[in-house]
VOGU-3710 file (C-alpha; in Angstrom, 3 decimals, decimal comma):
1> xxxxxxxxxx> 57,486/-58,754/8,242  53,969/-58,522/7,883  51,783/-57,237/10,914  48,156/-59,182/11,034  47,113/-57,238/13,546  47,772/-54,121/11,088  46,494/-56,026/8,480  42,571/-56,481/10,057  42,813/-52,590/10,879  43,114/-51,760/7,419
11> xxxxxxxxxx> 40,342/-54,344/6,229  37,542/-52,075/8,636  38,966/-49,109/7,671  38,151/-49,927/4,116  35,005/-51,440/5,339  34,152/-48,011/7,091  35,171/-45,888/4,516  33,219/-47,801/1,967  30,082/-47,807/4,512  30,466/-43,823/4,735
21> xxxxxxxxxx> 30,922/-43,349/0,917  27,380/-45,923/0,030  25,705/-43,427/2,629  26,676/-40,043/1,217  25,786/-41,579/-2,422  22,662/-42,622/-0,737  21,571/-39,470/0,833  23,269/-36,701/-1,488  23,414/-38,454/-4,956  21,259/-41,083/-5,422
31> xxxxxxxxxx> 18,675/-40,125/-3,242  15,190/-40,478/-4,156  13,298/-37,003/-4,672  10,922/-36,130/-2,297  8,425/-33,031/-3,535  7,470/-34,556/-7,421  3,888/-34,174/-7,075  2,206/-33,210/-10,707  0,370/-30,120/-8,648  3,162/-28,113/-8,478
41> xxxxxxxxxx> 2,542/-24,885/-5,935  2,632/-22,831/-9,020  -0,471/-24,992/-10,500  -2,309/-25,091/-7,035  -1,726/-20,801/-6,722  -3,278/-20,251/-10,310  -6,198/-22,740/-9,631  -6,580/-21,021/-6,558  -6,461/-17,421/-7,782  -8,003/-17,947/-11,206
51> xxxxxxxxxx> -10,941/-20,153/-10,220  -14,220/-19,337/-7,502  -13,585/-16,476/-5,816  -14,512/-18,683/-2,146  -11,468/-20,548/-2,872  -9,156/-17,967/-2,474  -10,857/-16,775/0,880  -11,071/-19,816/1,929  -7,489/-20,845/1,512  -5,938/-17,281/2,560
61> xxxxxxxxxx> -8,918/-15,487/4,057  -8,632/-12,291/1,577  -10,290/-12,110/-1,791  -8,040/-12,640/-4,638  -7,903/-8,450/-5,601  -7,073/-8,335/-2,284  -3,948/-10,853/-2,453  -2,824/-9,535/-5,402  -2,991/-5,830/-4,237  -0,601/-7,373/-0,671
71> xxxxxxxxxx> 1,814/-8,998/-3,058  2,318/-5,481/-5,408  2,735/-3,841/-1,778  5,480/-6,175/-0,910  7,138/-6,122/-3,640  6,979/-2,152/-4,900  7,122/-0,608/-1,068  8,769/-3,584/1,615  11,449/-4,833/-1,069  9,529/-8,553/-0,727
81> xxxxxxxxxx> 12,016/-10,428/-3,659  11,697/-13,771/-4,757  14,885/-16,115/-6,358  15,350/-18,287/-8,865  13,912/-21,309/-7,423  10,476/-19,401/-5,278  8,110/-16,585/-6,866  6,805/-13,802/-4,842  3,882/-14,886/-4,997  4,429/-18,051/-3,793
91> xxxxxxxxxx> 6,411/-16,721/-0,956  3,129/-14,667/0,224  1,183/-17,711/-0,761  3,011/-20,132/2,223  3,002/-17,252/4,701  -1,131/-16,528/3,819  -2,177/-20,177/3,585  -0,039/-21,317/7,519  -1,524/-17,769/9,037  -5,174/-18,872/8,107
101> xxxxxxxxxx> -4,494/-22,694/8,355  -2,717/-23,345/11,196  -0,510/-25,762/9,543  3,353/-26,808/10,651  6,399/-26,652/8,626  5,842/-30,417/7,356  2,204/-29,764/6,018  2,979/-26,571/4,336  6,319/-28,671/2,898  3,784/-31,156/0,931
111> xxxxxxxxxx> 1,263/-28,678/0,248  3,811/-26,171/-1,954  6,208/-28,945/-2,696  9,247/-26,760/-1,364  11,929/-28,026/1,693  11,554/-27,127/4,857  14,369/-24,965/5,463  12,456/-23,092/2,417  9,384/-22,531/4,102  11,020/-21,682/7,700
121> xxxxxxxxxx> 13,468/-18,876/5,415  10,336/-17,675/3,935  8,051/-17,198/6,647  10,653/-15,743/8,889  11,661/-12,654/6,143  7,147/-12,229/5,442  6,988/-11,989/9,461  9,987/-9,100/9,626  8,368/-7,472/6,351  5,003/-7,549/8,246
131> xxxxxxxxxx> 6,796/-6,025/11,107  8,074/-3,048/9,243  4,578/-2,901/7,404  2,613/-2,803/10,809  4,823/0,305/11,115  2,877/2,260/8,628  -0,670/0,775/8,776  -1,624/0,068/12,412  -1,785/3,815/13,336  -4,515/6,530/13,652
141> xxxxxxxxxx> -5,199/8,305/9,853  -5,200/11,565/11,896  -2,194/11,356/14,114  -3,769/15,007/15,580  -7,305/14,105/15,703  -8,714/17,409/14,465  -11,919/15,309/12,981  -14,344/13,591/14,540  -15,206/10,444/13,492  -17,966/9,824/10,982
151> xxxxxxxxxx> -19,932/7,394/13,576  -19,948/9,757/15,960  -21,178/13,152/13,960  -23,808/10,792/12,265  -24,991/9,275/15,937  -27,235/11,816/17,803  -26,871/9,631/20,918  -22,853/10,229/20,764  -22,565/13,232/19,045  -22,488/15,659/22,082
161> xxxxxxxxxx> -20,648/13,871/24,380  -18,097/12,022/22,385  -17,473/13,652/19,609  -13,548/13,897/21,282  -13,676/10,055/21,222  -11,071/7,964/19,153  -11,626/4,869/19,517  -11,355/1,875/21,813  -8,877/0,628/23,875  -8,533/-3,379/25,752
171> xxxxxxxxxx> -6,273/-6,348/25,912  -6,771/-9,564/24,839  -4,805/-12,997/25,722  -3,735/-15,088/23,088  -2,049/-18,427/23,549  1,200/-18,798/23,964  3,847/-21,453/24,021  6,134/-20,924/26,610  9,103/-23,982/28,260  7,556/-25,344/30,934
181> xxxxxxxxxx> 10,427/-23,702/32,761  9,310/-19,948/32,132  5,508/-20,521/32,045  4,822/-19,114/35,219  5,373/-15,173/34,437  2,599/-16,606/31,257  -0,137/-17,824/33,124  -2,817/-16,236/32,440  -6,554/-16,219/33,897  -7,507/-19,255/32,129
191> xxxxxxxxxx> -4,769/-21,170/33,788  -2,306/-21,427/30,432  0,532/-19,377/29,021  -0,655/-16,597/27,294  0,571/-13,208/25,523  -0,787/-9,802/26,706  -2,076/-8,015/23,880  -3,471/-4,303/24,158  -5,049/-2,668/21,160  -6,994/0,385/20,380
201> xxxxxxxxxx> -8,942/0,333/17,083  -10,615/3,281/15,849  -14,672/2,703/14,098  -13,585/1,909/11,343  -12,846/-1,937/12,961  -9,040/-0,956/12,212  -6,404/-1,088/14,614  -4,934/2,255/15,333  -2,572/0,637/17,817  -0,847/-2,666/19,119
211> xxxxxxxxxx> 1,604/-3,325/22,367  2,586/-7,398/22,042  4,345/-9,670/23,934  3,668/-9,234/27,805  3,236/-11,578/30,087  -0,236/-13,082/30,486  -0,279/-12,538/34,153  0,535/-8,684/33,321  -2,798/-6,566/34,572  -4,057/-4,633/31,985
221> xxxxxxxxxx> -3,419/-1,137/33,578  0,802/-2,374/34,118  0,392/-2,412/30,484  -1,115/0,381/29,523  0,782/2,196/32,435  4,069/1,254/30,914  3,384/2,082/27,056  1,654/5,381/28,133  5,103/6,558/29,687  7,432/5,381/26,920
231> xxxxxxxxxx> 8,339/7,457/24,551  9,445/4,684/21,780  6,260/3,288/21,921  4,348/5,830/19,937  1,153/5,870/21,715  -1,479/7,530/19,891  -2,123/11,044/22,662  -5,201/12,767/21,212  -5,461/16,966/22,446  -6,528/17,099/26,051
241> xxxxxxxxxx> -10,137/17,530/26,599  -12,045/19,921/28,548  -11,727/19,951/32,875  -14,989/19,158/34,774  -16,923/17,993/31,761  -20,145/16,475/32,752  -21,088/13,033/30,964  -24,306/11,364/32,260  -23,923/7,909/33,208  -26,374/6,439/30,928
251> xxxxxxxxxx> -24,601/7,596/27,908  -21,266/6,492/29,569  -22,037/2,998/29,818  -23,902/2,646/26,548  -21,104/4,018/24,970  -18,448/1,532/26,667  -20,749/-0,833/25,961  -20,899/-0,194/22,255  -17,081/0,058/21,890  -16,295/-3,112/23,741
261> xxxxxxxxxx> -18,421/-4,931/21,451  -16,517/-3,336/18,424  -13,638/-4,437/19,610  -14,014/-7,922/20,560  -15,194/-8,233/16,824  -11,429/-6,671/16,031  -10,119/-8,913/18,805  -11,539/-12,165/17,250  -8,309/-12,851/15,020  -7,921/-16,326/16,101
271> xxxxxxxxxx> -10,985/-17,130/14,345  -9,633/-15,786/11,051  -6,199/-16,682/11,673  -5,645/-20,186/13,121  -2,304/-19,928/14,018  -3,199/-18,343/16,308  -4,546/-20,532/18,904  -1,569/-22,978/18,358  2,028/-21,222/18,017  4,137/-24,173/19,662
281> xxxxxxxxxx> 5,931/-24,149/16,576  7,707/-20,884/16,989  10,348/-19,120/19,791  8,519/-16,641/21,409  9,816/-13,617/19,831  8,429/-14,869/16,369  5,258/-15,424/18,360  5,126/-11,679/19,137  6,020/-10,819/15,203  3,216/-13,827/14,351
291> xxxxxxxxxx> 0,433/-11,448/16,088  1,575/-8,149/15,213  1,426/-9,908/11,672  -2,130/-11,170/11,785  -3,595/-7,128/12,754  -1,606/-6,008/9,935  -3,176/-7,989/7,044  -6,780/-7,453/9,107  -6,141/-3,232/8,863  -5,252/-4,295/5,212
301> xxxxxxxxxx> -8,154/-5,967/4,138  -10,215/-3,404/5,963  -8,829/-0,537/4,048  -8,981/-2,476/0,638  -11,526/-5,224/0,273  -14,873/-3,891/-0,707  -16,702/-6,587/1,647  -15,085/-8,730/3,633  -17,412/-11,828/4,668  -15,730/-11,744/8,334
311> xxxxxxx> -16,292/-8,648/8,466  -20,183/-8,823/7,633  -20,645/-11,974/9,749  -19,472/-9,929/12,994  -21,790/-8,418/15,357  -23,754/-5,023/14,344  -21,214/-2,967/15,929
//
């Protein structure tokens, strides 16, 4: 005998099941596509790269020899690859255009009509290619320093009692997005969540060295203190100098003076590179990688750009 009560199961079951299939068709088969803008990111890249040269800095903050000499690097020396479905180029392209923009996943989605899950793949395997990169180009050019540099030999006011200097050394604090449950270790001495950067640049306005990711409430020396006596970190130790050498104080402070203003030029990255004064995107790990990632491409368009106009708006260091 028939069972109504079995009977009404069966009618919502079918009703379900036919609710469920309508939704899949929906969403996987007759879904309505999303990124079909004319201006494809291939079009916008070649406008971009084949039109005013202020376009291209303005959009990734190098000139366009510039880009294109990054993307051969990538591809011939850090393995960079492309597929079927992204260029090369257009990988670099994203990662370039949300360093200098600032811009979230969803923005840079419209903007290179590509998914999100694209753009967050893409980004992440630019910031570990950066990472290796940094490796080779953020370190002195004379790991021995035998020569002195050419601003010091040509500078008769440095000349005699610096020509052992290498550089500059200082930390910097840049923004951070921490949970509001582990911000406190982060605060830093404007009150938010900041990262602990120290970096010594040589004067050439090129990093020579970078230490990332401490806390913001980390003093300076702690810092130094603790890369100085590790042996992975690879701290740049020039020769020692000479015991009981006399330098007047006059020339001391003017020279201090003269490096600190270097390298708050060098230190200035947010203003080239918006990201970096809003990271909430990102964990904090890629937040370290994000940084390290900004002073490589700076020591790269230092070393290969014939002018840079960042460069040449700084102050007369």
């Amino acid at each position: 005998m028939d069972n109504p009560v079995d009977e009404e199961e069966i009618d919502q079951l079918i009703c379900v099941c036919g609710r469920l299939i309508q939704v899949y068709l929906e969403k996987y088969i007759l879904k309505t596509p999303c990124m079909t803008s004319s201006q494809t990111s291939f079009i916008w890249l070649m406008e971009v790269l084949q039109g005013n040269e202020s376009r291209c800095y303005n959009m990734f903050r190098m000139d366009k020899h510039v880009s294109v000499m990054l993307l051969n690097d990538l591809e011939n020396n850090y393995k960079l690859k492309g597929s079927r479905n992204i260029s090369s180029a257009k990988i670099v392209g994203i990662f370039l255009y949300i360093l200098r923009q600032g811009i979230g996943n969803r923005n840079a989605q419209e903007r290179f009509q590509r998914s999100g899950e694209t753009v967050s793949r893409y980004f992440d395997v630019m910031l570990d290619i950066l990472y290796e990169m940094a490796k080779v180009i953020i370190k002195p050019f004379d790991p021995e320093f035998r020569s002195t540099p050419q601003e010091i030999l040509s500078d008769s006011r440095y000349m005699h009692h610096f020509k052992d200097c290498i550089g500059a050394i200082d930390g910097v604090h840049v923004q951070a997005s921490i949970s509001p449950c582990d911000q406190v270790p982060y605060i830093g001495r404007k009150g938010i969540p900041a990262l602990n950067v120290m970096a010594i640049c040589n004067f050439d306005m090129q990093f020579t060295f970078a230490c990332a990711g401490w806390e913001g409430s980390a003093h300076d020396s702690r810092v130094f203190l603790s890369t100085l006596r590790d042996p992975q970190s690879n701290f740049p130790k020039p020769p020692c100098g000479v015991k009981n050498q006399q330098v007047t104080k006059k020339y001391l402070i003017m020279h201090i003076l003269h490096l600190g203003a270097l390298l708050s030029v060098l230190l200035g990255c947010g203003k080239k590179w918006r990201i970096l004064s809003d990271m909430s995107s990102y964990s904090y790990e890629k937040q370290v990688k994000i940084v390290i990632a900004t002073m490589t491409i700076h020591n790269y368009i230092r070393r290969y750009a014939q002018r840079d106009r960042d460069f040449d708006e700084s102050a007369n260091y």
